[in-house]
C-alpha atoms as an extended CHARMM CRD file, in Angstrom:
* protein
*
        65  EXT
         1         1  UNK       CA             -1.8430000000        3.1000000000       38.4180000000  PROA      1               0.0000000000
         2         2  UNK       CA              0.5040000000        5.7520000000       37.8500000000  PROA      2               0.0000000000
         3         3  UNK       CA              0.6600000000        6.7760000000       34.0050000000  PROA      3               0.0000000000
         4         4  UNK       CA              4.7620000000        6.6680000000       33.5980000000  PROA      4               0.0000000000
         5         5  UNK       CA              6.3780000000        8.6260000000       30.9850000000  PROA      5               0.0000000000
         6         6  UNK       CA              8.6930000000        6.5180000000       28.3510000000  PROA      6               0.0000000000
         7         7  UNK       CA              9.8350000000        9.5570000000       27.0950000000  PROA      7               0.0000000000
         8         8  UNK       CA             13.9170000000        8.9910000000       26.3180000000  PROA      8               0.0000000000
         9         9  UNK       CA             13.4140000000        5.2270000000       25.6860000000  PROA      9               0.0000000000
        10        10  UNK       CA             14.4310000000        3.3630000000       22.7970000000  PROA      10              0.0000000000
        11        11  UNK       CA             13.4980000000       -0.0900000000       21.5510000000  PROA      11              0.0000000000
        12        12  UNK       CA             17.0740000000       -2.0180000000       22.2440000000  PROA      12              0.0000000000
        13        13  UNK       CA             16.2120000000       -4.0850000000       18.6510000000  PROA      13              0.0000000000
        14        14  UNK       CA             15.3300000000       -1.3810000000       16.3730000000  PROA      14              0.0000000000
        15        15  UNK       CA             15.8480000000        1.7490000000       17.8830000000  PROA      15              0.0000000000
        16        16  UNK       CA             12.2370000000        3.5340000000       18.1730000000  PROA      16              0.0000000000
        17        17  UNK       CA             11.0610000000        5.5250000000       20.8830000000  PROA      17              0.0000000000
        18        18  UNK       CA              7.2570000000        4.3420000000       20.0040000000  PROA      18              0.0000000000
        19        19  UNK       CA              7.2210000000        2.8000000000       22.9080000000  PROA      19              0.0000000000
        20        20  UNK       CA              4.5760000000        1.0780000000       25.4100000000  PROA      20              0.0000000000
        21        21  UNK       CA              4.6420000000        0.0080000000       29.0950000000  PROA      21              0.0000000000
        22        22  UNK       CA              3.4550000000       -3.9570000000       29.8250000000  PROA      22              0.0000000000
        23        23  UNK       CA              0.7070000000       -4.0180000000       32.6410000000  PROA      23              0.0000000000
        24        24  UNK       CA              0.1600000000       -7.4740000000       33.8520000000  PROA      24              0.0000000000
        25        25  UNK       CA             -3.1990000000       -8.7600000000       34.5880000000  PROA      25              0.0000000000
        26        26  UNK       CA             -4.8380000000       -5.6460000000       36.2460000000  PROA      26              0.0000000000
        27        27  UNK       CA             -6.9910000000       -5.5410000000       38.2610000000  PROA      27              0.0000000000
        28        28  UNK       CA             -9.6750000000       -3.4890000000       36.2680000000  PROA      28              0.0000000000
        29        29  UNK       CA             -9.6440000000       -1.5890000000       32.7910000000  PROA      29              0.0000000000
        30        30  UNK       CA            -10.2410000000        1.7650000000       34.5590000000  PROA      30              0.0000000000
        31        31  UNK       CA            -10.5890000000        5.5810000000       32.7240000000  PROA      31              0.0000000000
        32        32  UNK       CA             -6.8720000000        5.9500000000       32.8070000000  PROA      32              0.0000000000
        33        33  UNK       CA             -5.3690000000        2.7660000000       31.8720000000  PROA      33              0.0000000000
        34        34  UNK       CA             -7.9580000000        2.2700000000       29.0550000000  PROA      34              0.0000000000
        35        35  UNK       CA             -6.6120000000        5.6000000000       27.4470000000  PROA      35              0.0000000000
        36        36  UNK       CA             -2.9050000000        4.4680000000       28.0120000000  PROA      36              0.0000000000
        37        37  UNK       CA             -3.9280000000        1.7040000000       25.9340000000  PROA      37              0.0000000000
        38        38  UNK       CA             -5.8810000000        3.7860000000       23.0090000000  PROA      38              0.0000000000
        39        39  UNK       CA             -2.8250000000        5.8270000000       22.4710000000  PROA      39              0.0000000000
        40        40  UNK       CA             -0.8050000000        3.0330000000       22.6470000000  PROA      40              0.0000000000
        41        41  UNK       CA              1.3150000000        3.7580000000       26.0430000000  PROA      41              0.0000000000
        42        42  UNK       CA              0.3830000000        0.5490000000       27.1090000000  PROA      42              0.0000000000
        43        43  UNK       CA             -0.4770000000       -3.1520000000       26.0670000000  PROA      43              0.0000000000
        44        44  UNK       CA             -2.1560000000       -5.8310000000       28.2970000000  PROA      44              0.0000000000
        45        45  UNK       CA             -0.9780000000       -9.3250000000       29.4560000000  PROA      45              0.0000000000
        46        46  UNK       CA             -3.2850000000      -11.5140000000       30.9390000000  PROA      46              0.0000000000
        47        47  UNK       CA             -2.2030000000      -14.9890000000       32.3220000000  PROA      47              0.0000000000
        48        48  UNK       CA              1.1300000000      -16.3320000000       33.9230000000  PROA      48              0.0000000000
        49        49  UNK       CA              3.6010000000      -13.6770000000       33.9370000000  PROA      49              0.0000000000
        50        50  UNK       CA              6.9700000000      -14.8420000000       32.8200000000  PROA      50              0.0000000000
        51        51  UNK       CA             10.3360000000      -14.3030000000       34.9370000000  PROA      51              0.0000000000
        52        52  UNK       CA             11.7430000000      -11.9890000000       34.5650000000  PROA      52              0.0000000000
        53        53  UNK       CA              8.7240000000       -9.8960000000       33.3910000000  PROA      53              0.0000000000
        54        54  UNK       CA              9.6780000000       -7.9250000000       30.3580000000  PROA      54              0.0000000000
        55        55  UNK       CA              8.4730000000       -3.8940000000       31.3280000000  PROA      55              0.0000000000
        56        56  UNK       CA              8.2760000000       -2.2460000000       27.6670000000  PROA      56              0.0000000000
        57        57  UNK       CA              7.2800000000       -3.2190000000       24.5330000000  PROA      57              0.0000000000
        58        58  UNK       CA              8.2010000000       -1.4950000000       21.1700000000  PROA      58              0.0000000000
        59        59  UNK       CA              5.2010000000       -0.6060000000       18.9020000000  PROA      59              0.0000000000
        60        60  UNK       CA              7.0250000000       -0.7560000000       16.1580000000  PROA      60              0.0000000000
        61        61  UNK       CA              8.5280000000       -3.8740000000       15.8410000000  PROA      61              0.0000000000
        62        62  UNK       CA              6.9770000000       -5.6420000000       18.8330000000  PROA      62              0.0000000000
        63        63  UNK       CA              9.9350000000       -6.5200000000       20.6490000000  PROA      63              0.0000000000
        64        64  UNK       CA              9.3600000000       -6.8250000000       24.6600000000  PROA      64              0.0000000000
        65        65  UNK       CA             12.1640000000       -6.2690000000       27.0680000000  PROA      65              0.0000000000
């Protein structure tokens, strides 16, 4: 998995750049994924995946897009 940056993002709702990308049911918590999710660069979804898949989710307020 490739660790993306979000730097330059914004949450479209509130404006912060505290911002996480959405990784859908992976296929293991590896080393580098686990520390994307400590620092908070990325959140887990587990289950169906909706269409259209939101990609980012705000930390702030929680809003997914």
């Amino acid at each position: 998995m490739k660790d993306e940056d979000q730097s330059g993002l914004r949450c479209p709702k509130c404006g912060s750049t505290d911002i996480a990308e959405i990784v859908y049911n992976p296929a293991a918590m590896d080393e580098p994924l686990l520390r994307r999710v400590q620092v908070k660069r990325a959140v887990i979804r587990t289950g169906a995946q909706p269409n259209p898949a939101p990609r980012y989710y705000c930390n702030y307020c929680g809003y997914e897009w």
